[in-house]
N, CA, C and O of each residue as an XYZ file, in Angstrom:
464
protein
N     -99.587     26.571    -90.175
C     -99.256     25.921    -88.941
C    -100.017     26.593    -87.822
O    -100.269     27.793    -87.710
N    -100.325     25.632    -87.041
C    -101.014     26.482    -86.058
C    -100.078     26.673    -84.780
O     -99.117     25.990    -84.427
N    -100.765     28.044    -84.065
C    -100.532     28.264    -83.063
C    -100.388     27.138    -81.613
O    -101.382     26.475    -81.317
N     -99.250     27.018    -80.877
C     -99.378     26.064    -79.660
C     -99.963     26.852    -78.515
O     -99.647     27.983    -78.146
N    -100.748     26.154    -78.092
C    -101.317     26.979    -76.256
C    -100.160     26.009    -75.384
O    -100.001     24.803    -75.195
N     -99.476     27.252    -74.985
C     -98.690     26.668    -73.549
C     -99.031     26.943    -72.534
O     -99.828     27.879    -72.466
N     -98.684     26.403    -71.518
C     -98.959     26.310    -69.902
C     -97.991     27.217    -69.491
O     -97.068     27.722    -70.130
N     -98.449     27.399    -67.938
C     -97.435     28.400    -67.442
C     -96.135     27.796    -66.578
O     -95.133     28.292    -66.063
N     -96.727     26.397    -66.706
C     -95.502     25.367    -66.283
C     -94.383     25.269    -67.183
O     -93.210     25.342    -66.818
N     -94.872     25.060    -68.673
C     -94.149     24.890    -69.717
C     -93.245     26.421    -70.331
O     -92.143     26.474    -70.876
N     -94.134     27.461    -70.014
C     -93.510     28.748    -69.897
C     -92.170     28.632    -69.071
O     -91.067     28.524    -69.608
N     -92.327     28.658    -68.052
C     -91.310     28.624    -66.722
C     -90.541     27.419    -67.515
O     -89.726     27.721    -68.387
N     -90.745     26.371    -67.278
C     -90.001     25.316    -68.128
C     -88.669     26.066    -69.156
O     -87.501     26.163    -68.779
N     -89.231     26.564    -70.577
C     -89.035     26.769    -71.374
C     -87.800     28.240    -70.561
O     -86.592     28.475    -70.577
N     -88.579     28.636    -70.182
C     -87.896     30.372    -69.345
C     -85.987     29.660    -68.593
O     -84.780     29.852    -68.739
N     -86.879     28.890    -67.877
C     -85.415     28.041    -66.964
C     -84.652     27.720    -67.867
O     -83.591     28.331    -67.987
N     -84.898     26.966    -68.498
C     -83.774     25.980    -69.570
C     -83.301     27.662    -70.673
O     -82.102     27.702    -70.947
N     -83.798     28.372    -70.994
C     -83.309     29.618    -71.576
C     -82.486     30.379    -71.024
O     -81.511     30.910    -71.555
N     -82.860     30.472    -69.874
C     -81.736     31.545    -69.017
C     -80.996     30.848    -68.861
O     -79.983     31.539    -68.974
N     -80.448     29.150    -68.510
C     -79.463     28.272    -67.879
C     -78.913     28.390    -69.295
O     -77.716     28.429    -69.010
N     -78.959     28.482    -70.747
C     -78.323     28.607    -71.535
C     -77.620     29.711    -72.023
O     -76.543     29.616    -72.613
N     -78.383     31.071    -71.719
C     -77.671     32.040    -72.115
C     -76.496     32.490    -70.629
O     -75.420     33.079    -70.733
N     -76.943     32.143    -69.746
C     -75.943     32.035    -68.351
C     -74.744     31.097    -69.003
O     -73.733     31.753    -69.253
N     -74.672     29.879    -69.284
C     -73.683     29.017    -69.896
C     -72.903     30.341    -71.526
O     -71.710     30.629    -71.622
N     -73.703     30.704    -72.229
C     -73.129     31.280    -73.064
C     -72.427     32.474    -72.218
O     -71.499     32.917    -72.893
N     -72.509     32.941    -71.358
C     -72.822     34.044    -70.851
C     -70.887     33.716    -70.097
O     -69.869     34.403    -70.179
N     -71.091     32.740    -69.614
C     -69.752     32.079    -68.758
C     -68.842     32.136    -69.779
O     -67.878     32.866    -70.011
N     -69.334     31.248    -70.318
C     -68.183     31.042    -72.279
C     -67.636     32.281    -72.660
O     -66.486     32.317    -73.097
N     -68.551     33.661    -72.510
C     -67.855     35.063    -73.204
C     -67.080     35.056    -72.324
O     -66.011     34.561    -72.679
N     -67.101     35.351    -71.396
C     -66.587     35.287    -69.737
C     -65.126     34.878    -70.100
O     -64.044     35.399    -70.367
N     -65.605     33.861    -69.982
C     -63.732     32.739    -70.117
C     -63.040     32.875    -70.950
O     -61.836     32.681    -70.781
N     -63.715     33.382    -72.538
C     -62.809     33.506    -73.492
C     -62.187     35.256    -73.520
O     -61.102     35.538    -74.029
N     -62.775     35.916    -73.110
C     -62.750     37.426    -72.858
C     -60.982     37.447    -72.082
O     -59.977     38.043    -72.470
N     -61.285     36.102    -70.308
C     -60.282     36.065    -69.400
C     -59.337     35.873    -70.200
O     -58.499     36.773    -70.245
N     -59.112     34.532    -71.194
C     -58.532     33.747    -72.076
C     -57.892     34.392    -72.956
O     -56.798     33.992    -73.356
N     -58.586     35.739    -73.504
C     -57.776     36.597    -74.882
C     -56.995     37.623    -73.767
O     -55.865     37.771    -74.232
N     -57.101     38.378    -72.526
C     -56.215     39.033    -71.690
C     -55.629     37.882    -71.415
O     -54.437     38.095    -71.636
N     -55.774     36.623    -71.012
C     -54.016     36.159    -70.566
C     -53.126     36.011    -71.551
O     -51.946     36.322    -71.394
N     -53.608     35.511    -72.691
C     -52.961     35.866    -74.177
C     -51.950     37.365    -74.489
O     -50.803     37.586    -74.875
N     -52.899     38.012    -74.152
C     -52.201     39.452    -74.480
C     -50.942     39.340    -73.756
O     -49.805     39.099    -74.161
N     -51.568     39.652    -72.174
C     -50.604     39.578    -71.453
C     -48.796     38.423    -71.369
O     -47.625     38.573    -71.021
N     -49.613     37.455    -71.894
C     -48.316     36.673    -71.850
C     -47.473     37.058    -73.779
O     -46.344     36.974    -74.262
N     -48.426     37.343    -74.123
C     -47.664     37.875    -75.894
C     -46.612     39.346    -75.369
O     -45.534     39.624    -75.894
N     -47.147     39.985    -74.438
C     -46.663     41.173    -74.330
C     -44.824     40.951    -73.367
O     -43.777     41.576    -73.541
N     -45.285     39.375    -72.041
C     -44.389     39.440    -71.713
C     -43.272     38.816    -72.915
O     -42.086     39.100    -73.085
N     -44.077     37.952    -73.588
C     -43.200     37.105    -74.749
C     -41.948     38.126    -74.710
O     -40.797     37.977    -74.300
N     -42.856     39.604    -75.499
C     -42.390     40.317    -76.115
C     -40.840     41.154    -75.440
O     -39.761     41.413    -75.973
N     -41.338     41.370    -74.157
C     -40.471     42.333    -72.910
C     -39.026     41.331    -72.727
O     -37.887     41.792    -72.645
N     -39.383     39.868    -72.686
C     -38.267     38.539    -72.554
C     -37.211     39.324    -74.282
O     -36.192     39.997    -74.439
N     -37.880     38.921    -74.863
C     -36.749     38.485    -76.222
C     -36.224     40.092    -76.361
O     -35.173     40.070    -77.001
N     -36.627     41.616    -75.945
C     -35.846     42.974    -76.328
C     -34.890     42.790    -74.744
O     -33.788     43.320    -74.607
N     -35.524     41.996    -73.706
C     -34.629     41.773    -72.489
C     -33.412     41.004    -73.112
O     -32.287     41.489    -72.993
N     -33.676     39.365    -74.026
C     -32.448     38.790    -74.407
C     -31.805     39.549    -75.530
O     -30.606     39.427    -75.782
N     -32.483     40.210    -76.096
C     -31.513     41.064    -77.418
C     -30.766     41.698    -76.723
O     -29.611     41.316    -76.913
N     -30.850     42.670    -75.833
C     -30.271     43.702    -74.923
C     -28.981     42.843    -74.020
O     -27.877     43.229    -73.636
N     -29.535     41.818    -73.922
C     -28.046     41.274    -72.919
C     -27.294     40.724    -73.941
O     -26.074     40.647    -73.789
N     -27.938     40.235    -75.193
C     -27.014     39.926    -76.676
C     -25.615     40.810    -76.965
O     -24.450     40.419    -77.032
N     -26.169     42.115    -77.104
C     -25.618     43.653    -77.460
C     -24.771     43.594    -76.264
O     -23.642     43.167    -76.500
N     -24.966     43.851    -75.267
C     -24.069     43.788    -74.264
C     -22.743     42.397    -74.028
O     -21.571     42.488    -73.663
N     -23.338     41.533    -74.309
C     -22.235     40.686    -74.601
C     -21.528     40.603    -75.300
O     -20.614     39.805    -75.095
N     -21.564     41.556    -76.790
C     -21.107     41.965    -77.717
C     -20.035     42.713    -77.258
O     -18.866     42.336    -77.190
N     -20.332     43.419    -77.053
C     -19.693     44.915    -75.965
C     -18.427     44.264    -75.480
O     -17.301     44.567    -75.874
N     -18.712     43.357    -74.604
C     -18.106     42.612    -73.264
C     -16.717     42.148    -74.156
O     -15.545     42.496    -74.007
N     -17.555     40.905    -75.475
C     -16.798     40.514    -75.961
C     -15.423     41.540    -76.698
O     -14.200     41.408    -76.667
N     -16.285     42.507    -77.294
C     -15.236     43.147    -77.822
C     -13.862     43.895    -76.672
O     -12.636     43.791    -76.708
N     -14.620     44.491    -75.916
C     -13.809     44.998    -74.608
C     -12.072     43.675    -74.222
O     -10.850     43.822    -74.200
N     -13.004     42.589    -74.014
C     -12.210     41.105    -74.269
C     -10.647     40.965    -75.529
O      -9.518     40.530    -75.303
N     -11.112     41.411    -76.530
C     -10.487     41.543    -77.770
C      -9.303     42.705    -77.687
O      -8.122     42.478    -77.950
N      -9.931     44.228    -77.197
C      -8.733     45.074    -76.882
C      -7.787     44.658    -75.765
O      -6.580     44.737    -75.996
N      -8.248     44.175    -74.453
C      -7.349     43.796    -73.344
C      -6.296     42.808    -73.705
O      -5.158     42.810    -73.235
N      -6.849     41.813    -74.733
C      -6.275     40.729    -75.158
C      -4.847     41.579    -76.399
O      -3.643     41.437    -76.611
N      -5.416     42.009    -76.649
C      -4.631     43.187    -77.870
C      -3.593     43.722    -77.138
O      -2.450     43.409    -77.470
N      -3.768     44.470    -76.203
C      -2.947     45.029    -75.259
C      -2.246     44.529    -74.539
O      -1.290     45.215    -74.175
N      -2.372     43.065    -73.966
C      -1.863     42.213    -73.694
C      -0.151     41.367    -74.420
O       0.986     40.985    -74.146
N      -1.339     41.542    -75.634
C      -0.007     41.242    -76.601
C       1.260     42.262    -77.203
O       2.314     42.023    -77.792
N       0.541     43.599    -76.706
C       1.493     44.865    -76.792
C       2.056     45.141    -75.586
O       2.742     46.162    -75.549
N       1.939     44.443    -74.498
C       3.097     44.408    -73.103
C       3.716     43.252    -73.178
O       4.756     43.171    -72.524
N       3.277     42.038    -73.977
C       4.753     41.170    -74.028
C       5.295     41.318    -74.877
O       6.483     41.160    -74.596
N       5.129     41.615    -76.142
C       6.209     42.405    -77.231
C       7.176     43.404    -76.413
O       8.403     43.434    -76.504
N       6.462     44.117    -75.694
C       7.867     44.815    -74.765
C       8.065     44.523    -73.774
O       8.805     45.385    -73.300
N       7.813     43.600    -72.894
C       8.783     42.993    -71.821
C       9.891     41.883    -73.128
O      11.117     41.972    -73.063
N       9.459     41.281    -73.806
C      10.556     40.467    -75.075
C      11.583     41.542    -75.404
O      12.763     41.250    -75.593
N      11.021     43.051    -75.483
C      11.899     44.120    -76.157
C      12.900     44.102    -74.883
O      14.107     43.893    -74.765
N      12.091     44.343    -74.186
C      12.934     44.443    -72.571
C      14.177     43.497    -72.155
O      15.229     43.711    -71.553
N      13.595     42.367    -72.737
C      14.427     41.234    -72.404
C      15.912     40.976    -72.940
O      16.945     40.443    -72.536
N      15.289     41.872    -74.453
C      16.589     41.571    -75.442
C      17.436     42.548    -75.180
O      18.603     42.475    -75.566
N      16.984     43.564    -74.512
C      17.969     44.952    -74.155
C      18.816     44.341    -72.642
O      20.005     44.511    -72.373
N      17.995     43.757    -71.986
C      18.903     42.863    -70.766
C      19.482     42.337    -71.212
O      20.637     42.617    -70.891
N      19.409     41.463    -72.011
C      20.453     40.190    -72.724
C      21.599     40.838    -73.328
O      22.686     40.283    -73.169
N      21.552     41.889    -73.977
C      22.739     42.596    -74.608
C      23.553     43.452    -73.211
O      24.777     43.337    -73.148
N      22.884     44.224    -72.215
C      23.366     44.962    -71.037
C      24.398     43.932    -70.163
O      25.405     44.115    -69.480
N      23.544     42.679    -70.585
C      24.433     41.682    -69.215
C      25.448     41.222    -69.589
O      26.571     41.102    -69.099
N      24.635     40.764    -71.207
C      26.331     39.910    -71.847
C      27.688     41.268    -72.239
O      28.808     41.102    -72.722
N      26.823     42.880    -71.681
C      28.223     43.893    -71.954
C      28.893     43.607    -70.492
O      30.072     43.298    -70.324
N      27.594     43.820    -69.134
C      28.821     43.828    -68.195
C      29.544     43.123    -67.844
O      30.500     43.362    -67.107
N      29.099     41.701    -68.492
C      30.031     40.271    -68.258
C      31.438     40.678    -69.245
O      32.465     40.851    -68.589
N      31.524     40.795    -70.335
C      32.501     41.575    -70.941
C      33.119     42.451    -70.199
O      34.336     42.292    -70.295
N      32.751     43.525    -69.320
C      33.397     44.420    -68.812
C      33.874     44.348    -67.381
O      34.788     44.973    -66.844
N      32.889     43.269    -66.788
C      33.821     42.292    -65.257
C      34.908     41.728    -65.789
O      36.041     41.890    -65.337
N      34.474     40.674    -67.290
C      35.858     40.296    -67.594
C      37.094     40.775    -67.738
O      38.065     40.293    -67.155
N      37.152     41.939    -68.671
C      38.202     42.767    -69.182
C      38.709     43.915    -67.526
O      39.885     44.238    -67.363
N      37.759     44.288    -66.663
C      38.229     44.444    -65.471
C      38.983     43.376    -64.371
O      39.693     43.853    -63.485
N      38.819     42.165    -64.464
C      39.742     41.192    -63.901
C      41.037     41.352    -64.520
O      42.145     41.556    -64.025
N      40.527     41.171    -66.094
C      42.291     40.685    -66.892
C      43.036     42.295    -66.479
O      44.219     42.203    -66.149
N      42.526     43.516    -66.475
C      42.964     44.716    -65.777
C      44.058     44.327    -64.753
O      45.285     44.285    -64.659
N      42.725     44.016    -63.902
C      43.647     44.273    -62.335
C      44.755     42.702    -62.842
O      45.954     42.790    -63.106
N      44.335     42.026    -62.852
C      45.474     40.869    -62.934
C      46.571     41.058    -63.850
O      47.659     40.529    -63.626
N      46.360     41.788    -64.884
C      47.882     42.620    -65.455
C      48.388     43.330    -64.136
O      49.318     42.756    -63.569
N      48.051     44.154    -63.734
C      47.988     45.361    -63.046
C      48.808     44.770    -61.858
O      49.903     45.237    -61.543
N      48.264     43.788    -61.258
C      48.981     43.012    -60.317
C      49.674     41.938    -60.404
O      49.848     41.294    -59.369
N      50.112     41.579    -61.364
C      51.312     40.730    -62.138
C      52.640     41.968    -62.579
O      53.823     41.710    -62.356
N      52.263     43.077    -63.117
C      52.932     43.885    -63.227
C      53.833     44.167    -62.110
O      55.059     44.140    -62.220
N      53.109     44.476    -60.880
C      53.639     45.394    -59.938
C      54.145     43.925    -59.207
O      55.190     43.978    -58.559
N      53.668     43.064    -59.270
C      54.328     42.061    -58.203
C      55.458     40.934    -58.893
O      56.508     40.397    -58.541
N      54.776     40.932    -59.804
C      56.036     40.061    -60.362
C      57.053     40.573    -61.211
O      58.152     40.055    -61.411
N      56.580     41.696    -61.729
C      57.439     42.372    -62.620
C      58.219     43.165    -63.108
O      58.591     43.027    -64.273
């Protein structure tokens, strides 16, 4: 094959359209370079989000359980206000017994002395 004689038009020619391509490749590294850091960056926040939602997971855990003892305890102060209740119920129905049997007292007491 033989050799081509080029011009220095066709040089320059050839030169322009070369550099406008490796400038275009040149942009392309460019963008994909920008393109793999916003990647990172957003993989990394991915990453910071979901140990952020695990962490408020665990803590709601927490919360919940905290929830579970109060509720527990809850049910161990109305078992004794009920205890409470039944010790009133027996105290009242004694002093009602013992107002009673103090009336029928005095009303002997004063049937005795007045009528008797």
């Amino acid at each position: 094959m033989e050799a081509m004689e080029l011009t220095l038009e066709q040089i320059d020619r050839i030169s322009d359209h070369v550099s406008t391509k490796l400038q275009l490749v040149q942009k392309q590294s460019e963008s994909d370079a920008k393109f793999e850091k916003i990647m990172l960056q957003l993989d990394h926040r991915r990453e910071l989000m979901e140990k952020g939602f695990d962490m408020m997971d665990k803590r709601l855990e927490q919360i919940d359980k905290r929830f579970e003892q109060v509720d527990k305890r809850f049910e161990q102060i109305d078992k004794r206000f009920e205890q409470v209740d039944k010790r009133f119920d027996r105290v009242y129905l004694f002093m009602q017994w013992q107002t009673g049997l103090g009336f029928l007292m005095v009303a002997g007491i004063y049937l005795k002395l007045f009528l008797g």
